[in-house]
C-alpha positions in Angstrom: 170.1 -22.8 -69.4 170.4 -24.5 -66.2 172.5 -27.4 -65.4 170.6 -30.6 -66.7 170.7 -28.9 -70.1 174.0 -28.2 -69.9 175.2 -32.1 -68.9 172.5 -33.1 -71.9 174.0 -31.2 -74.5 177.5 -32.4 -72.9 176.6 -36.1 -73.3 175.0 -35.3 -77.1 178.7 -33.7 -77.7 180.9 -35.6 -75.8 179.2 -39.1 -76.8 182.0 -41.8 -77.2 184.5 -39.7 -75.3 183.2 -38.7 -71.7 180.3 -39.6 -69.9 179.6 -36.6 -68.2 179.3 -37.9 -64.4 178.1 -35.5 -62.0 181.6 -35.9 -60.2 184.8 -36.6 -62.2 186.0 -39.6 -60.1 187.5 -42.0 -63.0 185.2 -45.0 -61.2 182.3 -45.3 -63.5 184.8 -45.0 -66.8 187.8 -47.1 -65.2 189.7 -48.7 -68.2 188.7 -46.2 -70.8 189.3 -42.9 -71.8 189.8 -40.4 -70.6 189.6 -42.5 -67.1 
């Protein structure tokens, strides 16, 4: 499994929650959670 599949089945799980940005800045879910 190498890292694309792993932020794919991420964003399948996490959908609604987290959008799985390549770096966890809080900028491109400002306002929301978990941001």
């Amino acid at each position: 499994m190498d890292l694309k599949q792993v932020r794919e089945t991420a964003r399948e799980k996490l959908k609604g929650y987290c959008r799985v940005c390549p770096v966890c800045d809080g900028r491109a879910c400002a306002g929301e959670v978990p941001g």
